[in-house]
PDB file of N, CA, C and O in Angstrom:
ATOM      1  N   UNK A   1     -34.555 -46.689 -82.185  1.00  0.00           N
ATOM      2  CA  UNK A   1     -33.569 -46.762 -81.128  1.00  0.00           C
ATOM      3  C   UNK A   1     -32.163 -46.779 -81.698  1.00  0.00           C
ATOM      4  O   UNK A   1     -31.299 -46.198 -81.041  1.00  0.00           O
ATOM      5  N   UNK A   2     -31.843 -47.336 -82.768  1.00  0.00           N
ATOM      6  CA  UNK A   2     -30.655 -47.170 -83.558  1.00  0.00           C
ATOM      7  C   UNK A   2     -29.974 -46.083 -84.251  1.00  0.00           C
ATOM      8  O   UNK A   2     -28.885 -46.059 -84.826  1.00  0.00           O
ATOM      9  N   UNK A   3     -31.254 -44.794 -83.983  1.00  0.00           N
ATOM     10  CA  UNK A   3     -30.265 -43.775 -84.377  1.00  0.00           C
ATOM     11  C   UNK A   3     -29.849 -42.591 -83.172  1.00  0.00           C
ATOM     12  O   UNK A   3     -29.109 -41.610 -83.242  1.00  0.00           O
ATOM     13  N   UNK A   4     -30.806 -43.242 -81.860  1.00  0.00           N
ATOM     14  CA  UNK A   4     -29.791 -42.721 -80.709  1.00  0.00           C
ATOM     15  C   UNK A   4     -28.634 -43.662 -80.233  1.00  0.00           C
ATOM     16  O   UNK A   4     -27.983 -43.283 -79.260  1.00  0.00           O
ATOM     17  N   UNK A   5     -28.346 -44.739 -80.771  1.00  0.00           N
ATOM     18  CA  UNK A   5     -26.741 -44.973 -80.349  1.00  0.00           C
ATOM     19  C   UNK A   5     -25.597 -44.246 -81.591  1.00  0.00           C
ATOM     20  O   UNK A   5     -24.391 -44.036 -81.463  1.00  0.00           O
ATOM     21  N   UNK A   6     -26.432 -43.999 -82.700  1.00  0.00           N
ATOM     22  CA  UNK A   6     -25.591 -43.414 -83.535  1.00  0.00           C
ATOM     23  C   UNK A   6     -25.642 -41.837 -83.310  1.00  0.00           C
ATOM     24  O   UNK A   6     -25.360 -40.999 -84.167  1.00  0.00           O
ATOM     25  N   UNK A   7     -25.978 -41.629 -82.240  1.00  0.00           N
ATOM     26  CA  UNK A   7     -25.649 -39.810 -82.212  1.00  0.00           C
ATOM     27  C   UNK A   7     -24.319 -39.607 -81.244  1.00  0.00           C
ATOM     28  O   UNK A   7     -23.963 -40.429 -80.400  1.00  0.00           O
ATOM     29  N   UNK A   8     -23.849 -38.720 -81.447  1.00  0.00           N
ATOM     30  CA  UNK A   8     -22.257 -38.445 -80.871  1.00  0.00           C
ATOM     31  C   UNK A   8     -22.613 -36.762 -80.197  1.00  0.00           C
ATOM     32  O   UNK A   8     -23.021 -35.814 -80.869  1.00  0.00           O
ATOM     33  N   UNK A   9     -22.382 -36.756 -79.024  1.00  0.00           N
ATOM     34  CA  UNK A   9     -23.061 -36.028 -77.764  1.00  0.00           C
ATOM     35  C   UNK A   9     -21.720 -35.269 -77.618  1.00  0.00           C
ATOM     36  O   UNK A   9     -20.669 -35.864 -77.857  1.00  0.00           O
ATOM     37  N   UNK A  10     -21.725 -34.146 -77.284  1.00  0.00           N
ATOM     38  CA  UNK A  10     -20.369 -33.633 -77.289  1.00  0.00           C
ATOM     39  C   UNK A  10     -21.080 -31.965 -76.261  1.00  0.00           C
ATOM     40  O   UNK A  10     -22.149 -31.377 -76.428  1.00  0.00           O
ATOM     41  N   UNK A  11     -19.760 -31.620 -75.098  1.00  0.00           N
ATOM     42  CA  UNK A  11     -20.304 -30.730 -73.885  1.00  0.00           C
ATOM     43  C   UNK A  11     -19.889 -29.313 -75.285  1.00  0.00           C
ATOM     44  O   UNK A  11     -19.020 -29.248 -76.154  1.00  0.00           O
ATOM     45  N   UNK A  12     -21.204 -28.238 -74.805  1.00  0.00           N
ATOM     46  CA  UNK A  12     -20.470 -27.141 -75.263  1.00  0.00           C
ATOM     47  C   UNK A  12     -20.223 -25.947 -74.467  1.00  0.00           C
ATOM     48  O   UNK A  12     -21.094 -25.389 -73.801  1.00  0.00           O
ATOM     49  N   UNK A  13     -19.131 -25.608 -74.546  1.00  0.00           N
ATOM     50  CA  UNK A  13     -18.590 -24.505 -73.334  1.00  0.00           C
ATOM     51  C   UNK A  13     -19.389 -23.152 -73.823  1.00  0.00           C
ATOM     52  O   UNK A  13     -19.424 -22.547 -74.895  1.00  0.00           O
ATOM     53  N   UNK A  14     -20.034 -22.950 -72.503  1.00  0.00           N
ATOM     54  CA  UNK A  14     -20.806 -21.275 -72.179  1.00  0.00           C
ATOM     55  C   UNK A  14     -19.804 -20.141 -71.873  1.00  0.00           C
ATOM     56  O   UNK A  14     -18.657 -20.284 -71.450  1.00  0.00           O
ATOM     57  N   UNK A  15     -20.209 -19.409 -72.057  1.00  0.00           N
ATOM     58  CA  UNK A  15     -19.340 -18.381 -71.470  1.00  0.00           C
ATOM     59  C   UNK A  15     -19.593 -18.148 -70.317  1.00  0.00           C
ATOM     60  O   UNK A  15     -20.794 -17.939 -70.149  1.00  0.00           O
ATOM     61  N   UNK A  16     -18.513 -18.040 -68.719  1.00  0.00           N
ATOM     62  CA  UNK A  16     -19.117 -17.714 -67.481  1.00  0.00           C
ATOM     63  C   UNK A  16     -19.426 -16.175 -67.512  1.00  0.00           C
ATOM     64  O   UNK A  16     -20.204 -15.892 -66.600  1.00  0.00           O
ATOM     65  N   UNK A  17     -19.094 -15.182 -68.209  1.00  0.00           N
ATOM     66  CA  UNK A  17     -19.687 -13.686 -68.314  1.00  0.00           C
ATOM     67  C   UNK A  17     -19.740 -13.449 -69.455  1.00  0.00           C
ATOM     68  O   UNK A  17     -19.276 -13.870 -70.515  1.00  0.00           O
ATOM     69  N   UNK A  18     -20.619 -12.422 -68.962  1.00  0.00           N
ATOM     70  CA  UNK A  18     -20.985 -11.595 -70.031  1.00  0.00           C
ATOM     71  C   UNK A  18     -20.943 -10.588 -69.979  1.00  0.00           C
ATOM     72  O   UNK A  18     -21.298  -9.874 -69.041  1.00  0.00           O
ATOM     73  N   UNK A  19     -20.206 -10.088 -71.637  1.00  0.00           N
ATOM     74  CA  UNK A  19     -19.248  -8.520 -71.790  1.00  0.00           C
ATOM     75  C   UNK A  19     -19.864  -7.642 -71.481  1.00  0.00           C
ATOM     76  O   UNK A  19     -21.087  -7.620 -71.344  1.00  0.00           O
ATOM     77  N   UNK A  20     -18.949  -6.597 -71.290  1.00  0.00           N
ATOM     78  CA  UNK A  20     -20.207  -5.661 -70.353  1.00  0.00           C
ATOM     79  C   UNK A  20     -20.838  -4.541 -71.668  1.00  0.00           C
ATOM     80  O   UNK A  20     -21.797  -3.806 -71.429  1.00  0.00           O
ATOM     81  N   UNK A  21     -20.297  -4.551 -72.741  1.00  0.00           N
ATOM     82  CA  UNK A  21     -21.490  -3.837 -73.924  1.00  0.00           C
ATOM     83  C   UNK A  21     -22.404  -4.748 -74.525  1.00  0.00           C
ATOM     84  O   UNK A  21     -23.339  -4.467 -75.274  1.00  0.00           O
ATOM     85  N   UNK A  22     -21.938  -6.180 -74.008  1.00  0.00           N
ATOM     86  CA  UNK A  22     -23.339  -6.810 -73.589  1.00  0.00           C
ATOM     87  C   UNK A  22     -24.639  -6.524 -72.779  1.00  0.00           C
ATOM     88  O   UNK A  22     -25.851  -6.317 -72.852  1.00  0.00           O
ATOM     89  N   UNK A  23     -23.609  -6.648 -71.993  1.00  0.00           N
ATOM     90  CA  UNK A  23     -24.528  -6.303 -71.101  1.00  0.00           C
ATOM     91  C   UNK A  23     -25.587  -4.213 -70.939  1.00  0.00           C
ATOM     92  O   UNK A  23     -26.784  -3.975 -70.784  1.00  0.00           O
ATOM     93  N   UNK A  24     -24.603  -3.417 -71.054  1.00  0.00           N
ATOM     94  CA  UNK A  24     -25.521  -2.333 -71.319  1.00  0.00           C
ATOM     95  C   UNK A  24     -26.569  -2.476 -72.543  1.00  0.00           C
ATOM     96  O   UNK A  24     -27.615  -1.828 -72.527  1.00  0.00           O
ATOM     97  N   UNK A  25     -26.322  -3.139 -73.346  1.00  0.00           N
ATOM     98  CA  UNK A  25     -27.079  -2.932 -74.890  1.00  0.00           C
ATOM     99  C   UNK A  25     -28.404  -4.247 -74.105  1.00  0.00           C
ATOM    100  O   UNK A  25     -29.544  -4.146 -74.558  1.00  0.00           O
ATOM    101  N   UNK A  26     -28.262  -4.889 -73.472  1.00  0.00           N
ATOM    102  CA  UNK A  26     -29.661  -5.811 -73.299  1.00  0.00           C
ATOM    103  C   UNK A  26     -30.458  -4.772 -72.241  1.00  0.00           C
ATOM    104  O   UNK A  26     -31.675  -4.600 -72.319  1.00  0.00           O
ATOM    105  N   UNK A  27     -30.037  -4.440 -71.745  1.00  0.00           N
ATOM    106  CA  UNK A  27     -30.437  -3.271 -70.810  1.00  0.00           C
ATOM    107  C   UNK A  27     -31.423  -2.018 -71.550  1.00  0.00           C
ATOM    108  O   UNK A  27     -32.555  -1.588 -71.327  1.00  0.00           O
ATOM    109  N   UNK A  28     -30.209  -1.660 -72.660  1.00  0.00           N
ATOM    110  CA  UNK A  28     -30.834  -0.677 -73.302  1.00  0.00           C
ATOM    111  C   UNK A  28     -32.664  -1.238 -73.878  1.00  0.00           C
ATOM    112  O   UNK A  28     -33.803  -0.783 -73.770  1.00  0.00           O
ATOM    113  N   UNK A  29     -32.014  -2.443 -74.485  1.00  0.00           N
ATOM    114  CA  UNK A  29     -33.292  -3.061 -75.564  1.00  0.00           C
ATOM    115  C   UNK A  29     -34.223  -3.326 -74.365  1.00  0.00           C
ATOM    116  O   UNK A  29     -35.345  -3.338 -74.870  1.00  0.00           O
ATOM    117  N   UNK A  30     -34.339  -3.534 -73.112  1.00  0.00           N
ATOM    118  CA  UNK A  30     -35.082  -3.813 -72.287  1.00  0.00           C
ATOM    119  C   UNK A  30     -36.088  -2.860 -71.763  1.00  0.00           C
ATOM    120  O   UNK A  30     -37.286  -3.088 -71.592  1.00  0.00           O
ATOM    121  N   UNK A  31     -35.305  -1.528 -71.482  1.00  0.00           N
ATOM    122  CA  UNK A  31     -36.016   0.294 -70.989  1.00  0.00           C
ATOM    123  C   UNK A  31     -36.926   0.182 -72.228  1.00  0.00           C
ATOM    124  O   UNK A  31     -38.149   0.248 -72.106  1.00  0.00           O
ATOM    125  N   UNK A  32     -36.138  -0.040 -73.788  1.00  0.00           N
ATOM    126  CA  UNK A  32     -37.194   0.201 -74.623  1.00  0.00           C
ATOM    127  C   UNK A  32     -37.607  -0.471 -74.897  1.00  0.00           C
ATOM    128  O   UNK A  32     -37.789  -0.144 -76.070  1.00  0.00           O
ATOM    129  N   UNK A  33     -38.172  -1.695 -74.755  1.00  0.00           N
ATOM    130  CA  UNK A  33     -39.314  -2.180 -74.710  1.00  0.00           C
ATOM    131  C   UNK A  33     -40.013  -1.925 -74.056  1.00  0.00           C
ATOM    132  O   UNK A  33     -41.113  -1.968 -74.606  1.00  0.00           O
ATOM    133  N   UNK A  34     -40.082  -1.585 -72.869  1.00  0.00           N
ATOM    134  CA  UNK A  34     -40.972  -1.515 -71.844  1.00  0.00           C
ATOM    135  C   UNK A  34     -41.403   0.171 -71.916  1.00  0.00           C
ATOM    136  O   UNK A  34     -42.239   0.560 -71.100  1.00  0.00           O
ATOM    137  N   UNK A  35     -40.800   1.191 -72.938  1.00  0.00           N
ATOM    138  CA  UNK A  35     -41.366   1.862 -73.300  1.00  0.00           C
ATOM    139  C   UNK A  35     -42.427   2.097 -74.122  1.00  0.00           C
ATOM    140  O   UNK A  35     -43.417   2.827 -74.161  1.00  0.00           O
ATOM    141  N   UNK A  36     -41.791   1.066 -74.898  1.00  0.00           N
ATOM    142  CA  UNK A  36     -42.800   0.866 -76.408  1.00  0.00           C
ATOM    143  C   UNK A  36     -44.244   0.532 -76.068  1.00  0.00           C
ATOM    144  O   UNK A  36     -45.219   0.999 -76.657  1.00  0.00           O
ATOM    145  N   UNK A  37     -44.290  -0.755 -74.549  1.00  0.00           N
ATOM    146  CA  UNK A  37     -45.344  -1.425 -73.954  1.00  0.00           C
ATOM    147  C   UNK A  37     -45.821  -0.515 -73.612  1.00  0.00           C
ATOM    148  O   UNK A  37     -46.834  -0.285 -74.273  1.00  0.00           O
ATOM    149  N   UNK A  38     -45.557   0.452 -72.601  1.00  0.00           N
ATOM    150  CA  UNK A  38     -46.375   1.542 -72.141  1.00  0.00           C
ATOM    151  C   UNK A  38     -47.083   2.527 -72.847  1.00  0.00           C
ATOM    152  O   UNK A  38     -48.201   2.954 -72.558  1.00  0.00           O
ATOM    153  N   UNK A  39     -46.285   2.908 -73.904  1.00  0.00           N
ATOM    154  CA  UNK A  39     -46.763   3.701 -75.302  1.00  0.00           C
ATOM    155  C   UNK A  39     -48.282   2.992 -75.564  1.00  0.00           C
ATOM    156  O   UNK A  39     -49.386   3.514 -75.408  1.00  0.00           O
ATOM    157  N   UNK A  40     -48.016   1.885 -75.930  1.00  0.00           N
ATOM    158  CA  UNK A  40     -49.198   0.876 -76.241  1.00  0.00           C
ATOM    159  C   UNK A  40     -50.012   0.802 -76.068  1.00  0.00           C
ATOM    160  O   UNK A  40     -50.886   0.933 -76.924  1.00  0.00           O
ATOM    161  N   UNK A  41     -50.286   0.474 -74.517  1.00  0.00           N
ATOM    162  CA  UNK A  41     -50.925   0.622 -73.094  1.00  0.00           C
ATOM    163  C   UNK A  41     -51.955   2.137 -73.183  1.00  0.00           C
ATOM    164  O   UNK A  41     -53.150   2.187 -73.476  1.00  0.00           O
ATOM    165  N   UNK A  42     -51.342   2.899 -72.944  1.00  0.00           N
ATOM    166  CA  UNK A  42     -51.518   4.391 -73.195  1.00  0.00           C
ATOM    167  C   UNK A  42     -52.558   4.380 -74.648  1.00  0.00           C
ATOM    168  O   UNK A  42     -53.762   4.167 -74.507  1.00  0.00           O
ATOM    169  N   UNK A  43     -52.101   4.572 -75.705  1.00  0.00           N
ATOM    170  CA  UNK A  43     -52.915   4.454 -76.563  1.00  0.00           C
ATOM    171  C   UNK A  43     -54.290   3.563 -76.896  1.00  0.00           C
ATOM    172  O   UNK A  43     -55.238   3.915 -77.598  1.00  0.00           O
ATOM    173  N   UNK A  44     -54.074   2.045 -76.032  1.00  0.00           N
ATOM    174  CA  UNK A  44     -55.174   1.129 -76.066  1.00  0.00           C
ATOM    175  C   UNK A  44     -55.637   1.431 -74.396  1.00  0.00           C
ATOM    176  O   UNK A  44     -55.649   0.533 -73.554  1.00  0.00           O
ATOM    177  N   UNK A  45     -55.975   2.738 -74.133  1.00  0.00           N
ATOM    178  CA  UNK A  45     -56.857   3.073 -72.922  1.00  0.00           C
ATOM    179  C   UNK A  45     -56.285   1.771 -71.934  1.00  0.00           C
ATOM    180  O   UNK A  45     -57.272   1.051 -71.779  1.00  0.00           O
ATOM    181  N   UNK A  46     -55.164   1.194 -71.235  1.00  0.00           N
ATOM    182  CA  UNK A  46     -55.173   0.157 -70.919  1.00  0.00           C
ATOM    183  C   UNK A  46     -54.089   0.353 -70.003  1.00  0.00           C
ATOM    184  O   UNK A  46     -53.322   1.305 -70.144  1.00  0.00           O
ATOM    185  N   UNK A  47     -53.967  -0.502 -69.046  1.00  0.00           N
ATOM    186  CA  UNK A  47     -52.313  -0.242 -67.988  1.00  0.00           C
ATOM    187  C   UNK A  47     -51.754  -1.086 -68.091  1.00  0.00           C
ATOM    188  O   UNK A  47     -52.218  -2.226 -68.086  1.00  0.00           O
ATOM    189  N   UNK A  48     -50.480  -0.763 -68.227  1.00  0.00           N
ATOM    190  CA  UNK A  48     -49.168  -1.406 -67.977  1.00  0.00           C
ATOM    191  C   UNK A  48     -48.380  -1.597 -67.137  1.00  0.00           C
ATOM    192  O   UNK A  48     -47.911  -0.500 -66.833  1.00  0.00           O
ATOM    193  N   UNK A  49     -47.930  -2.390 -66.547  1.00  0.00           N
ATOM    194  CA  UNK A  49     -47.087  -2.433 -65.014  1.00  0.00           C
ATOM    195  C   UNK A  49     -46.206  -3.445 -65.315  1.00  0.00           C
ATOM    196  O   UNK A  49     -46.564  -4.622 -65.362  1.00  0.00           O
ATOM    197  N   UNK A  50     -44.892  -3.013 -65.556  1.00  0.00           N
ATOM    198  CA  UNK A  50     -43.359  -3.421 -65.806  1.00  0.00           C
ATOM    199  C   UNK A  50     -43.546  -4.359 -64.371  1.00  0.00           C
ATOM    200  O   UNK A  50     -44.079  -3.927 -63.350  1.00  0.00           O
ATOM    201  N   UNK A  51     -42.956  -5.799 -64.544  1.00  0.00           N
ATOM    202  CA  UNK A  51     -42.517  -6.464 -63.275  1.00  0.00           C
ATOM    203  C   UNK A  51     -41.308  -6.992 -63.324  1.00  0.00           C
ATOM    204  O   UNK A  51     -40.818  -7.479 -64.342  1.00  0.00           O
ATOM    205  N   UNK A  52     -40.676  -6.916 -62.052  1.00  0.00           N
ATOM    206  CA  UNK A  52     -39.023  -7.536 -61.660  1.00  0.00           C
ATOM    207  C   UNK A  52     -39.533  -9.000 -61.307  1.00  0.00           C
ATOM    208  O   UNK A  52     -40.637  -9.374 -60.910  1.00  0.00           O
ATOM    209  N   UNK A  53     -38.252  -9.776 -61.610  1.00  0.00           N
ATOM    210  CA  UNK A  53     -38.040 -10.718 -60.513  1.00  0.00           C
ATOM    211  C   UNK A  53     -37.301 -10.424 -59.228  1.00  0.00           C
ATOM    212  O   UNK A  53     -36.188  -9.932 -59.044  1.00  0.00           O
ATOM    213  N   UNK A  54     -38.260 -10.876 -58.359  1.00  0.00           N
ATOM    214  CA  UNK A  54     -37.155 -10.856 -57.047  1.00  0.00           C
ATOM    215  C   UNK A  54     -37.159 -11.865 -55.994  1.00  0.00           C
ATOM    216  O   UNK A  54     -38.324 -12.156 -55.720  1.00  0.00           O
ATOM    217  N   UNK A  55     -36.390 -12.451 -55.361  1.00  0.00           N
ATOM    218  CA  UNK A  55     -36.233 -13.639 -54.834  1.00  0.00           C
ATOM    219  C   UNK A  55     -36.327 -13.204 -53.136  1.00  0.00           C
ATOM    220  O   UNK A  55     -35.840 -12.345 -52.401  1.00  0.00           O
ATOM    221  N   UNK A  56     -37.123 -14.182 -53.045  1.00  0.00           N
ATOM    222  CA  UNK A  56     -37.894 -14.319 -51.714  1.00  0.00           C
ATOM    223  C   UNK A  56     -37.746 -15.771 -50.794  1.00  0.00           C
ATOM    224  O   UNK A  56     -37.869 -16.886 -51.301  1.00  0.00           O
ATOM    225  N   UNK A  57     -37.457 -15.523 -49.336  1.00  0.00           N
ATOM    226  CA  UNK A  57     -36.708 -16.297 -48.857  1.00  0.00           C
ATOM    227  C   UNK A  57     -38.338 -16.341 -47.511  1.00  0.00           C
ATOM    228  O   UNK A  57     -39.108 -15.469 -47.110  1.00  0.00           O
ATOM    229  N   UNK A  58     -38.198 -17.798 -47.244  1.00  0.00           N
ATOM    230  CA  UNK A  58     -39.686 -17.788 -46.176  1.00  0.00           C
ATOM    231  C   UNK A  58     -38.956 -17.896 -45.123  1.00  0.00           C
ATOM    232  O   UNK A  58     -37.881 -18.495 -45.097  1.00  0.00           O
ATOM    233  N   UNK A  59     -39.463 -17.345 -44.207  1.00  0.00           N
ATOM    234  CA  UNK A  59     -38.468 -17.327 -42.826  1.00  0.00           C
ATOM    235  C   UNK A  59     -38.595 -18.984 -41.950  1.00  0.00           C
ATOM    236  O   UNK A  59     -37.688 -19.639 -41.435  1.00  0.00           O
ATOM    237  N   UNK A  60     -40.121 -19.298 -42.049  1.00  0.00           N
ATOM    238  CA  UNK A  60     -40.083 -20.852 -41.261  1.00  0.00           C
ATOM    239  C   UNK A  60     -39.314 -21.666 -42.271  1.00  0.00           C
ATOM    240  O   UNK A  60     -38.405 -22.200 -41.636  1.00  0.00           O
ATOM    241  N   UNK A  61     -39.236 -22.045 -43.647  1.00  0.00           N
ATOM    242  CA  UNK A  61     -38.875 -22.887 -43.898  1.00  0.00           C
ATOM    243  C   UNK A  61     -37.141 -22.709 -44.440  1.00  0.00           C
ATOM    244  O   UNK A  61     -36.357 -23.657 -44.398  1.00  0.00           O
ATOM    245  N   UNK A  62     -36.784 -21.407 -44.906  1.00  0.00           N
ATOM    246  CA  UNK A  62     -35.602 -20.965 -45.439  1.00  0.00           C
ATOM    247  C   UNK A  62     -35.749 -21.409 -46.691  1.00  0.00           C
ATOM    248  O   UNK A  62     -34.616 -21.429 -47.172  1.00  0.00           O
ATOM    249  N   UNK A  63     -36.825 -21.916 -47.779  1.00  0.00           N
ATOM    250  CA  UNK A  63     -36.610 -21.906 -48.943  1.00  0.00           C
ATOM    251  C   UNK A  63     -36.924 -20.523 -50.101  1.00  0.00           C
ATOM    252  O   UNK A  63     -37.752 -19.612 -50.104  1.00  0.00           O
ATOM    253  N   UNK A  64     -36.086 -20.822 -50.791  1.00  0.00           N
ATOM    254  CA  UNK A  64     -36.073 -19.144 -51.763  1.00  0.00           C
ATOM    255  C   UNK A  64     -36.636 -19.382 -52.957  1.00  0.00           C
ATOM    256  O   UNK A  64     -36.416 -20.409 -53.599  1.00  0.00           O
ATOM    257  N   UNK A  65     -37.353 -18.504 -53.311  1.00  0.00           N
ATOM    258  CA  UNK A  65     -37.969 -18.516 -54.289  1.00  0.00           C
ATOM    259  C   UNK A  65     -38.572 -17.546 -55.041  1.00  0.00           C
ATOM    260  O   UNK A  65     -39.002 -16.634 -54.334  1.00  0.00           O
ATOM    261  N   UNK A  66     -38.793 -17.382 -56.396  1.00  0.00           N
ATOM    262  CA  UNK A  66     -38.769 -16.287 -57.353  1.00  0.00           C
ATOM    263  C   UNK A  66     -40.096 -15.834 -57.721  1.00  0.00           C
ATOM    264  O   UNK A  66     -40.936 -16.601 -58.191  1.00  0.00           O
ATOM    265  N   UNK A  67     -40.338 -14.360 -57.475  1.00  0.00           N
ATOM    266  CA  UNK A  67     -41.605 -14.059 -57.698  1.00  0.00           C
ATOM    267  C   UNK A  67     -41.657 -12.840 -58.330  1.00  0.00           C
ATOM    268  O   UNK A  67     -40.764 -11.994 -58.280  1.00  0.00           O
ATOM    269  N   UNK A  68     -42.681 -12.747 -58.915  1.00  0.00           N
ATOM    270  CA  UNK A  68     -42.510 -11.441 -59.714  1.00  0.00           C
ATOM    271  C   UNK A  68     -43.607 -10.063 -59.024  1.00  0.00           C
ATOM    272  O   UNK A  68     -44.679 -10.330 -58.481  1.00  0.00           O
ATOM    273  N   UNK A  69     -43.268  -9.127 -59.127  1.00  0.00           N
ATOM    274  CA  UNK A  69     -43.186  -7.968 -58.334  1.00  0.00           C
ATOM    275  C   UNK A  69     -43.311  -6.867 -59.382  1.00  0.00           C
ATOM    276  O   UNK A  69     -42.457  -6.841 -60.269  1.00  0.00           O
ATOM    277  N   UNK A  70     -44.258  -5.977 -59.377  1.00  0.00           N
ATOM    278  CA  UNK A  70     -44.353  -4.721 -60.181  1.00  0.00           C
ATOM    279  C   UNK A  70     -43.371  -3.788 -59.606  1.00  0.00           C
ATOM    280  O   UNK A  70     -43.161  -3.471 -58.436  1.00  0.00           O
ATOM    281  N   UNK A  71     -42.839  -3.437 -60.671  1.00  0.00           N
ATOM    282  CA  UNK A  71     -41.524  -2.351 -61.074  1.00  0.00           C
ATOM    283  C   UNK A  71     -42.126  -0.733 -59.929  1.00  0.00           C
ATOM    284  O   UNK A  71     -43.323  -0.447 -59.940  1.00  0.00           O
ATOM    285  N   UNK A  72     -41.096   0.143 -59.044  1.00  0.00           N
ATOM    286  CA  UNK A  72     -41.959   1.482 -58.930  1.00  0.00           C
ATOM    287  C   UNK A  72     -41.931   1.691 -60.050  1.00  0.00           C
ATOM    288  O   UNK A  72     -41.330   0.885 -60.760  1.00  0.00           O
ATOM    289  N   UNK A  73     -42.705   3.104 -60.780  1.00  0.00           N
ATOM    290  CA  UNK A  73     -42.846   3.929 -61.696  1.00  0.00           C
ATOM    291  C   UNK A  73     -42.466   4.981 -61.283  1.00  0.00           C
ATOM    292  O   UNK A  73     -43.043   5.247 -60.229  1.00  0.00           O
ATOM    293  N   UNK A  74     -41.681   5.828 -61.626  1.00  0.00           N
ATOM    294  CA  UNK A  74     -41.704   7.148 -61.225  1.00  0.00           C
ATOM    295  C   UNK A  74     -42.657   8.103 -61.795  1.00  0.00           C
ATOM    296  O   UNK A  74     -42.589   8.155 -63.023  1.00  0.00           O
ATOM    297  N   UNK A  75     -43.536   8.882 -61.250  1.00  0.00           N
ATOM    298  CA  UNK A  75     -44.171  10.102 -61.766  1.00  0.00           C
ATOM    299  C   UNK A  75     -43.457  10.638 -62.755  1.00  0.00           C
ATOM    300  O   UNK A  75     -43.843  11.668 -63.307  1.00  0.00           O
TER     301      UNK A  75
END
């Protein structure tokens, strides 16, 4: 217990955005992964189905909540 009064706790500032060649390049690494998976898939006779999150709202109660959802594919 004496060496959590000796720890010194200090806030660290986030960034509220994120740059936007941030942001394209996680994007990028994201298509290809999910290429690479399918490649995979494909080769191990096996399917792959990319899923989103998407947030879902219940109409009786109004609470929202996150569910995951297969991606379309395009032909």
């Amino acid at each position: 217990m004496a060496t959590l009064t000796n720890l010194k706790l200090s806030a660290a500032a986030r960034p509220t955005s994120v740059p936007a060649v941030v942001m394209r390049r996680n994007k990028l690494v994201h298509h290809t992964w999910e290429q690479t998976e399918l490649v995979k898939a494909q080769q191990a006779g096996t399917q792959f189905a990319p899923t989103r999150l998407r947030t879902v709202e219940e109409k009786d109660t109004g609470l929202r909540r996150q569910v995951q959802v297969p991606k379309r594919v395009k032909p």
